[in-house]
GULUM-649373 format. One record per atom (N, C-alpha, C, O): y, z, x; residue in three letters. Coordinates in Angstrom, 1 decimal. Layout:
% GULUM-649373
v, w, u, residu
Y, Z, X, ALA
...
% end
This chain:
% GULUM-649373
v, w, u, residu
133.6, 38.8, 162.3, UNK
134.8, 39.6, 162.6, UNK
135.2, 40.3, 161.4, UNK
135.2, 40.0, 160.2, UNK
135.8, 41.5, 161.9, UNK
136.1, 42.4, 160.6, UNK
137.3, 42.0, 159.7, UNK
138.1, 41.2, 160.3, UNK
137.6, 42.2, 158.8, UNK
139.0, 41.9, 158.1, UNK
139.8, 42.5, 158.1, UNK
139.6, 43.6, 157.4, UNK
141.2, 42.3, 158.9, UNK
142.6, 42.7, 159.2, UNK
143.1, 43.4, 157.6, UNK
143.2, 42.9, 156.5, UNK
143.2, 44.5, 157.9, UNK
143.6, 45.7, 156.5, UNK
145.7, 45.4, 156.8, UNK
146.2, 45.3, 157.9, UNK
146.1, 45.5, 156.1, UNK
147.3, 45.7, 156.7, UNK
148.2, 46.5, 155.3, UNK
147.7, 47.0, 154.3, UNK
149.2, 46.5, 155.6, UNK
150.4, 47.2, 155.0, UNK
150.0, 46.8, 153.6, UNK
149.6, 47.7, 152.9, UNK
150.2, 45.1, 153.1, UNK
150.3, 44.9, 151.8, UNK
148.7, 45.1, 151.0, UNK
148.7, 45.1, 149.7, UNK
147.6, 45.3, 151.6, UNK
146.4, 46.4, 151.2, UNK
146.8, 47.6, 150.6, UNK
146.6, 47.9, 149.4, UNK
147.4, 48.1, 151.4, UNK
148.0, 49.9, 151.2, UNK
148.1, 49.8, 150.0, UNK
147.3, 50.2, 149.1, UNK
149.6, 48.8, 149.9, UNK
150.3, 48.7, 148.6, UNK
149.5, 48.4, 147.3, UNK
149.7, 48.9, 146.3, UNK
148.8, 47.8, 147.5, UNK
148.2, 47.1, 146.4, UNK
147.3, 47.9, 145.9, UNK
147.0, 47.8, 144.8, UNK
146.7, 49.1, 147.0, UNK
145.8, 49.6, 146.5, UNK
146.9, 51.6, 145.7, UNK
146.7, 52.6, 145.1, UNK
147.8, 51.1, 146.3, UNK
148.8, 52.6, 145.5, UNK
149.0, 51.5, 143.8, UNK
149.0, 51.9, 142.7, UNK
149.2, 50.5, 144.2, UNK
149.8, 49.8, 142.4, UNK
148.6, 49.7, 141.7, UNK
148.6, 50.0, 140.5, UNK
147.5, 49.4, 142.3, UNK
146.7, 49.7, 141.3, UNK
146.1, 51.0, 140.9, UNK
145.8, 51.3, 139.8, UNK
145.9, 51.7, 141.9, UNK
145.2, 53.4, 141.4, UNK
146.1, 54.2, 141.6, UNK
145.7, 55.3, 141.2, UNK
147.6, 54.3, 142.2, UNK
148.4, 55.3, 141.8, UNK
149.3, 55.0, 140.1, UNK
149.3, 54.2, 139.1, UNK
150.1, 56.6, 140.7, UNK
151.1, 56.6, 140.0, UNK
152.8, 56.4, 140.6, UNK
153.0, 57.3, 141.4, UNK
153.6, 55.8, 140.5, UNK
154.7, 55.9, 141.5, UNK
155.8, 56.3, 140.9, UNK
156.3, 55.8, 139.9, UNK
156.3, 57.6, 141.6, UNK
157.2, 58.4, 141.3, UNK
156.5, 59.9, 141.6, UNK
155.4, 60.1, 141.0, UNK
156.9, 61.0, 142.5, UNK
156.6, 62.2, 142.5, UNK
157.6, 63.1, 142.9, UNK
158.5, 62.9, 143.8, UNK
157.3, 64.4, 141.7, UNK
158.5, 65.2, 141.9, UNK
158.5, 66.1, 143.3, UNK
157.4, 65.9, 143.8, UNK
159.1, 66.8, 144.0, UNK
159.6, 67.4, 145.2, UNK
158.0, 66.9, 146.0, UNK
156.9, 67.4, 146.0, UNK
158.6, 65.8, 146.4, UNK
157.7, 64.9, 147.5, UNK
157.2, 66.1, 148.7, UNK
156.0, 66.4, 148.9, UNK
158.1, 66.6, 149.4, UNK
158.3, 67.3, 150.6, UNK
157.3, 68.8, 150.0, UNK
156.3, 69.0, 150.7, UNK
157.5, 69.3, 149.2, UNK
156.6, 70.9, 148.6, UNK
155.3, 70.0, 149.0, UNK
154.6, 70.2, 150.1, UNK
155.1, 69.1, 148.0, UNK
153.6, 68.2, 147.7, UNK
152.9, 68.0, 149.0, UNK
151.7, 68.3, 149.2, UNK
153.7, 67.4, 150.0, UNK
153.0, 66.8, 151.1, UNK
152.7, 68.5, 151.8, UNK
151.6, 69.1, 151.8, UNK
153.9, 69.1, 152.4, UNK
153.6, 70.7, 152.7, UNK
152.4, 71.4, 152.2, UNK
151.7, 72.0, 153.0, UNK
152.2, 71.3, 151.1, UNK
151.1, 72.0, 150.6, UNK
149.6, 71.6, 150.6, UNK
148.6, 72.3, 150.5, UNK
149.9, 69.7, 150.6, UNK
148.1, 69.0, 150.8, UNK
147.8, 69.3, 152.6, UNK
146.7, 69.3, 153.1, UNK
149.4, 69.6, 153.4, UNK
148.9, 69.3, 155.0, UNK
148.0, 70.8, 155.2, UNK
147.0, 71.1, 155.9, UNK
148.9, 71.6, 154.5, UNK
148.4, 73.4, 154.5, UNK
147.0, 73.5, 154.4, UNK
146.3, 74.3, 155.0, UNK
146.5, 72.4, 153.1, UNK
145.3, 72.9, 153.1, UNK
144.7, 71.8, 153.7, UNK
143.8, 71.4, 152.9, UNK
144.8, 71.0, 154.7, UNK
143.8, 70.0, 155.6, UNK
143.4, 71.1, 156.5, UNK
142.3, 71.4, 156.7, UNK
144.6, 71.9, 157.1, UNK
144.3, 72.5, 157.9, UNK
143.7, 73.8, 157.5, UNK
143.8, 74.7, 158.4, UNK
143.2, 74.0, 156.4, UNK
142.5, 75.5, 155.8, UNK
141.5, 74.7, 155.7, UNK
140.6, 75.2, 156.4, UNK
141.2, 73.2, 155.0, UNK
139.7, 73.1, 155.1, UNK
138.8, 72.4, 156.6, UNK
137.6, 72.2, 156.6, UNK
139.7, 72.2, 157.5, UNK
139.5, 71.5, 158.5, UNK
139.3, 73.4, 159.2, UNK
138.1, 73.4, 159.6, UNK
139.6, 74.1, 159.3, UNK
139.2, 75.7, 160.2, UNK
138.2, 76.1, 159.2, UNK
137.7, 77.0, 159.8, UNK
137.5, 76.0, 158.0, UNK
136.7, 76.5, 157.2, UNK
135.2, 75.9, 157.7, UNK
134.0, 76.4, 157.7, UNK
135.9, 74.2, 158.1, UNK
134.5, 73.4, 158.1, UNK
134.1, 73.7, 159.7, UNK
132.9, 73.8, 160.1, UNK
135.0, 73.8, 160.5, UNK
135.0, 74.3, 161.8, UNK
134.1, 75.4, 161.6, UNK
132.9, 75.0, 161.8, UNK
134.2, 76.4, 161.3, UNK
133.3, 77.9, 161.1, UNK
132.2, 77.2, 160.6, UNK
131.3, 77.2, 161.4, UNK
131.9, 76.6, 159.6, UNK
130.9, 76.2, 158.8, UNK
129.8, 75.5, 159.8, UNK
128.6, 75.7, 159.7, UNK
130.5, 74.5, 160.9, UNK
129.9, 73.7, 161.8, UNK
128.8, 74.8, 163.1, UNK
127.6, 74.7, 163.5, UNK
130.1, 75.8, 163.3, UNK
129.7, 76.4, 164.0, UNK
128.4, 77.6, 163.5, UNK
127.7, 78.3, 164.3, UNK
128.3, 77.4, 162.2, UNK
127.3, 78.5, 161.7, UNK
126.4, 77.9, 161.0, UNK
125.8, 78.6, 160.2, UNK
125.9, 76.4, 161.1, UNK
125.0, 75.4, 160.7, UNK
125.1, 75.6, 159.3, UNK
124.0, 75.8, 158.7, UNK
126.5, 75.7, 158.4, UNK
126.7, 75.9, 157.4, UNK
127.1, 74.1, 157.0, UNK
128.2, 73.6, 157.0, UNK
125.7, 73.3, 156.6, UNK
126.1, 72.1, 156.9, UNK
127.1, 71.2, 155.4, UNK
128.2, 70.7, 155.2, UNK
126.0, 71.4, 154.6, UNK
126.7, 71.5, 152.7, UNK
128.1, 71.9, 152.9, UNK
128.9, 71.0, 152.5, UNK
128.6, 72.9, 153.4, UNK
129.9, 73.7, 153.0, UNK
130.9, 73.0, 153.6, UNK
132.0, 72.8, 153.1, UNK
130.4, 72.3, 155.1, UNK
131.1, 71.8, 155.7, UNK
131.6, 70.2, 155.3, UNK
132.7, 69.7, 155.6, UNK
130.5, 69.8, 154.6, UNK
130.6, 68.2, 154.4, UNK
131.7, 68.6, 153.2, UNK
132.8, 68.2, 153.3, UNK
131.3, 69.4, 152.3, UNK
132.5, 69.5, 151.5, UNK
134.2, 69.9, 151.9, UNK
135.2, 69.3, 151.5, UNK
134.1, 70.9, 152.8, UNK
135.5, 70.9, 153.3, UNK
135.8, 69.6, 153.9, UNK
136.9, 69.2, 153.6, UNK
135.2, 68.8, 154.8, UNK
136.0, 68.0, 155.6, UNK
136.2, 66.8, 154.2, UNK
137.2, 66.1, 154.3, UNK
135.7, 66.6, 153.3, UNK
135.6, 65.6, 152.5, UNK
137.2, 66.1, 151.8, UNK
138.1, 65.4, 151.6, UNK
137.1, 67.0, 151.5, UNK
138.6, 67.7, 151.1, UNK
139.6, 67.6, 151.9, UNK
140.7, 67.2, 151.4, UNK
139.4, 68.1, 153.4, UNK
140.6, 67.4, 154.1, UNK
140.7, 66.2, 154.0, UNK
141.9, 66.1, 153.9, UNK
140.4, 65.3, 154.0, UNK
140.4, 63.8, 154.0, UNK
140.9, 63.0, 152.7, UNK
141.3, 61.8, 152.6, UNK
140.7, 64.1, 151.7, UNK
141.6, 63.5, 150.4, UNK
142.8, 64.4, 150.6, UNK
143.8, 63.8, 150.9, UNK
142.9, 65.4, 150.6, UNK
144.4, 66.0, 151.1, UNK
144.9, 65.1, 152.0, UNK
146.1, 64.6, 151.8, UNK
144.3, 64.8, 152.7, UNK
145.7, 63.7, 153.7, UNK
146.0, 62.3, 152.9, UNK
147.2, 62.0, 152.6, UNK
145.4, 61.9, 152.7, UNK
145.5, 60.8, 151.6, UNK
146.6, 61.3, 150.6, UNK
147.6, 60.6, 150.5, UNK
146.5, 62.2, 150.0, UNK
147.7, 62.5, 149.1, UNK
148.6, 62.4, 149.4, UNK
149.5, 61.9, 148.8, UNK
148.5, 63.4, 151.1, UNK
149.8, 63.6, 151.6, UNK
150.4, 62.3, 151.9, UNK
151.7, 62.3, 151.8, UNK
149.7, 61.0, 152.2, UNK
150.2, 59.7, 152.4, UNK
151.0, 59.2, 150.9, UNK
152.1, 58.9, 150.5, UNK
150.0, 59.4, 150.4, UNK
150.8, 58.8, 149.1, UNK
151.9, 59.0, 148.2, UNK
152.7, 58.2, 147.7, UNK
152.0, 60.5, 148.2, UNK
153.4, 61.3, 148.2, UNK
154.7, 60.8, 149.0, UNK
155.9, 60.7, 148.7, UNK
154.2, 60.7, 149.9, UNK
155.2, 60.3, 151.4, UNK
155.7, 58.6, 150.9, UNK
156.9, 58.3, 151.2, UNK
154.9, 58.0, 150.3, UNK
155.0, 56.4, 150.2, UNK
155.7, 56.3, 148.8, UNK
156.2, 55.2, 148.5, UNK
155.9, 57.7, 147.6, UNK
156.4, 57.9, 146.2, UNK
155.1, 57.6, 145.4, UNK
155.3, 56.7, 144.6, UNK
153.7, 58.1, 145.4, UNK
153.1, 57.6, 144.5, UNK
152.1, 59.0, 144.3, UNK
151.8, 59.7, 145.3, UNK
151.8, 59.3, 143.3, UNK
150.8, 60.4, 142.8, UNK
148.9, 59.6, 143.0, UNK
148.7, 58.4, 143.0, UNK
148.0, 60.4, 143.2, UNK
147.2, 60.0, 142.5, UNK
146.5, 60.9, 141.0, UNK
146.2, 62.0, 140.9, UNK
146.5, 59.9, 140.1, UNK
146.1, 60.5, 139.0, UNK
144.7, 61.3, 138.8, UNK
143.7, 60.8, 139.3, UNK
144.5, 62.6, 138.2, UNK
143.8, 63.5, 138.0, UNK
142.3, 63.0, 137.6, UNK
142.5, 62.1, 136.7, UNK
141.6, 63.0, 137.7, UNK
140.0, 62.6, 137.4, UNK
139.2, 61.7, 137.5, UNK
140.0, 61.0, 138.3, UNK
138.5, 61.3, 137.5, UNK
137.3, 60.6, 137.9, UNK
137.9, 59.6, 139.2, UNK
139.0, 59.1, 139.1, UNK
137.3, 59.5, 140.2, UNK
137.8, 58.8, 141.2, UNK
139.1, 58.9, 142.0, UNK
139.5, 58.0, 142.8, UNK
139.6, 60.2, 141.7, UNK
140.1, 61.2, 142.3, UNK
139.9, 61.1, 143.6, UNK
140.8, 60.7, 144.3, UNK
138.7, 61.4, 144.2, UNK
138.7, 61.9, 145.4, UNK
138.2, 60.6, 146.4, UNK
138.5, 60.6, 147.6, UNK
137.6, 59.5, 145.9, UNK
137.9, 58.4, 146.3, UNK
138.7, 57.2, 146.7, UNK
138.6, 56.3, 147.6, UNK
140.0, 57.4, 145.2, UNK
141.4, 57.1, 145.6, UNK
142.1, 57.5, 147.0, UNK
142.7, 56.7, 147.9, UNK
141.9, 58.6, 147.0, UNK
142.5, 59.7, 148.2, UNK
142.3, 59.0, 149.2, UNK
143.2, 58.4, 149.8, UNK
140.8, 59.1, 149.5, UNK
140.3, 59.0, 150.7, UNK
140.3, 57.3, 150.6, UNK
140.1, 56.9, 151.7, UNK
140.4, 56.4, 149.9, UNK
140.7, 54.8, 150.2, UNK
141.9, 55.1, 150.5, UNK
142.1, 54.7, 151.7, UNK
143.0, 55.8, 150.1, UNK
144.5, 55.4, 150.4, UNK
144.6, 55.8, 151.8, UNK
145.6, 55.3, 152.4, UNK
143.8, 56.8, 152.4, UNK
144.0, 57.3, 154.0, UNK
143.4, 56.6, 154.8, UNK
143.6, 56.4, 156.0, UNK
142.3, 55.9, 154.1, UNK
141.2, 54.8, 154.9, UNK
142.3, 53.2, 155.1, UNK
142.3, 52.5, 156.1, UNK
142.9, 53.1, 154.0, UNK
143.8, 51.8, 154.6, UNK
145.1, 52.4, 154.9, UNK
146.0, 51.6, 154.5, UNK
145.6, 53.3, 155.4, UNK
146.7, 53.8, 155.7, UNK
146.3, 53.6, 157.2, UNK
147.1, 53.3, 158.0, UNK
145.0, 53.9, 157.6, UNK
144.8, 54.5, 158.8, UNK
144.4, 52.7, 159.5, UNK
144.9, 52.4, 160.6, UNK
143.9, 52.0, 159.0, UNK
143.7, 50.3, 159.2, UNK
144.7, 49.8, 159.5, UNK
144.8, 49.0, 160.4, UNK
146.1, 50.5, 158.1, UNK
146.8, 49.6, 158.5, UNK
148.0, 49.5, 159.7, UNK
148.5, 48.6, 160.5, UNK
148.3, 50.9, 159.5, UNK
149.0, 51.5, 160.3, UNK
148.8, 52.3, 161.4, UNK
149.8, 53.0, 161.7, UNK
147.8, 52.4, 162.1, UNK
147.3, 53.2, 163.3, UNK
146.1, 52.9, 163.6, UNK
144.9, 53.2, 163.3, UNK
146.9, 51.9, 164.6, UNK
145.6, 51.4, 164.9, UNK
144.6, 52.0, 166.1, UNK
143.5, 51.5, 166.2, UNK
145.1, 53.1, 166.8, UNK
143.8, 54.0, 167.6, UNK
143.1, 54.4, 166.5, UNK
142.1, 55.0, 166.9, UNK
143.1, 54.3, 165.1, UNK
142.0, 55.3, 164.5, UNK
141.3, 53.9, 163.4, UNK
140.4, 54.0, 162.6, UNK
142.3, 52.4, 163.8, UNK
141.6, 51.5, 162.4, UNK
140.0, 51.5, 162.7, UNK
139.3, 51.0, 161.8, UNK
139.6, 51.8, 163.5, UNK
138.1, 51.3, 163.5, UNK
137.3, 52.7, 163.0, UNK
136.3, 52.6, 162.3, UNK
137.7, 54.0, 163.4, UNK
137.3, 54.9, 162.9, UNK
137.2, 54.8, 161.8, UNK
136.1, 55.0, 161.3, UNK
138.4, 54.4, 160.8, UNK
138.5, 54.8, 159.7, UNK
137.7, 54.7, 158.7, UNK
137.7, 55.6, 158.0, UNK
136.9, 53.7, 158.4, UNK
135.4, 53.2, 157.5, UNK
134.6, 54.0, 158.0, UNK
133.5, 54.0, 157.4, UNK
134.7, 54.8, 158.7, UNK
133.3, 56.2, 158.3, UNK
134.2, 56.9, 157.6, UNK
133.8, 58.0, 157.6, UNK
135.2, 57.0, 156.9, UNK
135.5, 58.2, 156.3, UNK
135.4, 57.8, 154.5, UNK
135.6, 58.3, 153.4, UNK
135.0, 56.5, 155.0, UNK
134.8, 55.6, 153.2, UNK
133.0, 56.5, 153.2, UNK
132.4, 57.0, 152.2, UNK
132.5, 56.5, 154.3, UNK
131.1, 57.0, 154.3, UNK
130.6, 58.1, 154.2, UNK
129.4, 58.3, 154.0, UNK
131.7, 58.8, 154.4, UNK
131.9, 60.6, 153.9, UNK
131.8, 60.7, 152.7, UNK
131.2, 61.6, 152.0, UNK
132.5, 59.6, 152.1, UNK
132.4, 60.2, 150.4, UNK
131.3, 60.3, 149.7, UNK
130.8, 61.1, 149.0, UNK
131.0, 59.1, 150.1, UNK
129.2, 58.5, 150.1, UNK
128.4, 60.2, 150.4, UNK
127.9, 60.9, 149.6, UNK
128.5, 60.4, 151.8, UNK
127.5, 60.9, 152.5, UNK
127.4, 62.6, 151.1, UNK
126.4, 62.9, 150.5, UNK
128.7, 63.2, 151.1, UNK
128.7, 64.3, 150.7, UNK
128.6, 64.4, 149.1, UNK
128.5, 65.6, 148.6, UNK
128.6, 63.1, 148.3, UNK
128.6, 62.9, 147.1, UNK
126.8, 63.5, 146.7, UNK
126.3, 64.3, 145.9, UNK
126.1, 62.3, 148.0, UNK
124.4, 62.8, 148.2, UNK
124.1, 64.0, 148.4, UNK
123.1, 64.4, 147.8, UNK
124.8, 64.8, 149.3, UNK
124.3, 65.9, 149.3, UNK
124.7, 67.0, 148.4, UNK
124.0, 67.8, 148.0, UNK
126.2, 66.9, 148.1, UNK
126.3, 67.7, 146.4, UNK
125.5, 67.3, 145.4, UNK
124.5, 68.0, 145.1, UNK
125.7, 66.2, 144.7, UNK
125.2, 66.0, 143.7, UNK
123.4, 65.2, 143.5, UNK
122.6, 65.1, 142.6, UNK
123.4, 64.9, 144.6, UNK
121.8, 64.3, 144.5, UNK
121.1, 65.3, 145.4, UNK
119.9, 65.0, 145.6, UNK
121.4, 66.3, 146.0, UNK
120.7, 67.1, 146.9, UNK
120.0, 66.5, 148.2, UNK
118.9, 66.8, 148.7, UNK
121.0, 65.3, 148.6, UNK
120.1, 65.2, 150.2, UNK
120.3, 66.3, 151.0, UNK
121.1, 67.2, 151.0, UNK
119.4, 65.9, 151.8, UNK
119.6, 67.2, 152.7, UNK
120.7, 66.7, 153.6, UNK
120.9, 65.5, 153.7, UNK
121.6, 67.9, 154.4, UNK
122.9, 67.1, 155.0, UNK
122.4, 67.9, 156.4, UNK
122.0, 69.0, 156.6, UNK
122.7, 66.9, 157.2, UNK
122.2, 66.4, 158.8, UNK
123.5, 67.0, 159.4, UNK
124.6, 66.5, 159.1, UNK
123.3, 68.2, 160.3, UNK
124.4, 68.5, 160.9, UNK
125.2, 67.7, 161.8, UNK
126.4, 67.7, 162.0, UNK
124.2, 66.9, 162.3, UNK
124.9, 66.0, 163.2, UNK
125.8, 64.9, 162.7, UNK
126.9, 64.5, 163.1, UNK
124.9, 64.6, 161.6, UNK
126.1, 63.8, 160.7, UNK
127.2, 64.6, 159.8, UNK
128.2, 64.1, 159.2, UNK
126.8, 65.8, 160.0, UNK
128.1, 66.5, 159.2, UNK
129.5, 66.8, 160.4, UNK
130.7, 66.7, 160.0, UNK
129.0, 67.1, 161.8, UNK
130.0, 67.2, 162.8, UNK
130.3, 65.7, 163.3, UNK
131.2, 65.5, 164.1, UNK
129.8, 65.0, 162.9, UNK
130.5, 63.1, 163.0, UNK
131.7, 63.1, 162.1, UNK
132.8, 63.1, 162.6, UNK
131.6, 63.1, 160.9, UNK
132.5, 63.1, 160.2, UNK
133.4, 64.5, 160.7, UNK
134.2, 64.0, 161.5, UNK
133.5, 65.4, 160.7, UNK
134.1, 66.3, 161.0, UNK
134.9, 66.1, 162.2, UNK
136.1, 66.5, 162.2, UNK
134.5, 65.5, 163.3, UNK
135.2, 64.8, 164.3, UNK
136.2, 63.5, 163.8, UNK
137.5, 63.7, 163.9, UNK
136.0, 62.9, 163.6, UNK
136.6, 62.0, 162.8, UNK
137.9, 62.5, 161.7, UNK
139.0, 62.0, 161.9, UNK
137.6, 63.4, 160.6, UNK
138.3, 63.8, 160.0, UNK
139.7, 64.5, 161.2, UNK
140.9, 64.1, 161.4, UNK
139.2, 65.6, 161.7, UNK
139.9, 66.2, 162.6, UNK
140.8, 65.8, 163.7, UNK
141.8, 66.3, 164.2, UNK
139.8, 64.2, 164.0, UNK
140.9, 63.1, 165.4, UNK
142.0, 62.2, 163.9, UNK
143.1, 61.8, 164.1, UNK
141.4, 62.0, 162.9, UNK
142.6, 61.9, 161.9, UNK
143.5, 62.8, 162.1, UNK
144.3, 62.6, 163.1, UNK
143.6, 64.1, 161.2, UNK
144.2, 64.9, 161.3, UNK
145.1, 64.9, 162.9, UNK
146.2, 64.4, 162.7, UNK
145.0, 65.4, 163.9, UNK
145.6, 65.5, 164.8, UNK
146.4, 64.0, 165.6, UNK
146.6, 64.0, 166.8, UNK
146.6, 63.1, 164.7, UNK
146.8, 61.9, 165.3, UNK
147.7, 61.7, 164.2, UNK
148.6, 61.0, 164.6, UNK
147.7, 62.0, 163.2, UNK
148.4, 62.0, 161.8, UNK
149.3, 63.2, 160.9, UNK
150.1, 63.3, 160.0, UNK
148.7, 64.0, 161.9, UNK
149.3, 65.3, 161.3, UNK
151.4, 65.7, 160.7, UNK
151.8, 66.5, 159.9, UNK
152.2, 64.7, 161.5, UNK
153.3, 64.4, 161.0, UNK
153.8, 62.7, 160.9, UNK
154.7, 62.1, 161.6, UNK
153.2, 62.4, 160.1, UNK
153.3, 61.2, 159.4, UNK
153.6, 61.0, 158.3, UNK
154.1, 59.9, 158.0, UNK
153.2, 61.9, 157.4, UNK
153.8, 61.9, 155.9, UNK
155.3, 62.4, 156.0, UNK
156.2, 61.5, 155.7, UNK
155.6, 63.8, 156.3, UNK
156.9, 63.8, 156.2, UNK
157.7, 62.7, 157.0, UNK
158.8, 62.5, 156.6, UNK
157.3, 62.0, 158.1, UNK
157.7, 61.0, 158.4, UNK
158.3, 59.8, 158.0, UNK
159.4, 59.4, 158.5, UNK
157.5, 59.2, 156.9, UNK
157.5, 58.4, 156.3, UNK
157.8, 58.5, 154.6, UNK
157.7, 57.6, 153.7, UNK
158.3, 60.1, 154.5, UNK
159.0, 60.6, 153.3, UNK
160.5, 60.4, 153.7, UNK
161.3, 59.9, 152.9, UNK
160.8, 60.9, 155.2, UNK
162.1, 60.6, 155.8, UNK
162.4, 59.4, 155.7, UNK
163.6, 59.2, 155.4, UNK
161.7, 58.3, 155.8, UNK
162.1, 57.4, 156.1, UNK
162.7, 56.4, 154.9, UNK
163.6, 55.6, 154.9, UNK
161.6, 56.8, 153.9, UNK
161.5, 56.6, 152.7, UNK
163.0, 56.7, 151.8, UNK
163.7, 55.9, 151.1, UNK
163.2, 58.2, 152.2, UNK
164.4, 58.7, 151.4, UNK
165.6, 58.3, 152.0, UNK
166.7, 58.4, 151.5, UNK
165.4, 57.6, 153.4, UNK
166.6, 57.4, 154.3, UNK
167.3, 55.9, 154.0, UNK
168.4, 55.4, 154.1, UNK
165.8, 55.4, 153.5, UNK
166.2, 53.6, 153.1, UNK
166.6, 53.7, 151.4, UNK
167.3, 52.8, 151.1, UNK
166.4, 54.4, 150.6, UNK
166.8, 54.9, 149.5, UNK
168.4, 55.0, 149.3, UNK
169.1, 54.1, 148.9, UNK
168.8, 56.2, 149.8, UNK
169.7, 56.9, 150.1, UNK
170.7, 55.7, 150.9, UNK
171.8, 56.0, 151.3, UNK
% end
């Protein structure tokens, strides 16, 4: 049986690889959701034009964009370089485990995207359209299942603050 991800996961994984504290939370999240949805219509075209490379990289991009956007929303940065884009996508992978559960079982392919698209940028596998429109589905039933949840949970944030 799999192991139950829950809330104090999240946490633990923002205290150890974030930063907590970010300035105009609400700009930050606005601007990672802007571009889910610029690389999520880019990878769309891409899909459709067996542009398979370009695609695995955009959806791999939406998928750390939303992660940001979670983390912003929760008061936490992630820090600039190396393991960047892995941070991201762990903090949206146990965001999505812990807290939404129509997508917790989905969510561990999107640990496999990073994998998948790391191989085909940097080690040159060849990238399998079909595995590139899996993840792309995936990213996208994220996306549209999560799409106002960060300012959500910025509201909510600032409301228990406040």
């Amino acid at each position: 049986m799999a192991r139950v991800v829950t809330q104090a996961d999240l946490f633990a994984h923002l205290h150890e690889q974030c930063i907590e504290g970010v300035e105009d939370p609400f700009e930050r999240i606005r601007s990672c959701m802007d571009g889910v949805r610029e690389d999520l219509a880019s990878a769309a075209d891409d899909v459709g034009a067996y542009r398979s490379r370009t695609a695995a990289s955009d959806v791999e991009d939406a998928a750390m964009l939303m992660g940001e956007a979670i983390g912003f929303a929760l008061g936490y940065k992630i820090p600039a370089g190396e393991g960047h884009h892995w941070k991201a996508i762990r903090l949206l992978v146990l965001y999505l485990q812990s807290s939404v559960p129509a997508l917790a079982n989905k969510a561990s392919q999107l640990e496999l995207l990073r994998t998948y698209r790391h191989r085909v940028k940097y080690d040159g596998a060849d990238a399998s359209m079909a595995q590139t429109s899996t993840y792309y589905n995936v990213v996208k039933g994220a996306y549209d299942t999560i799409k106002d949840e960060p300012l959500r949970l910025l509201s909510e944030r600032q409301k228990g603050s406040g």
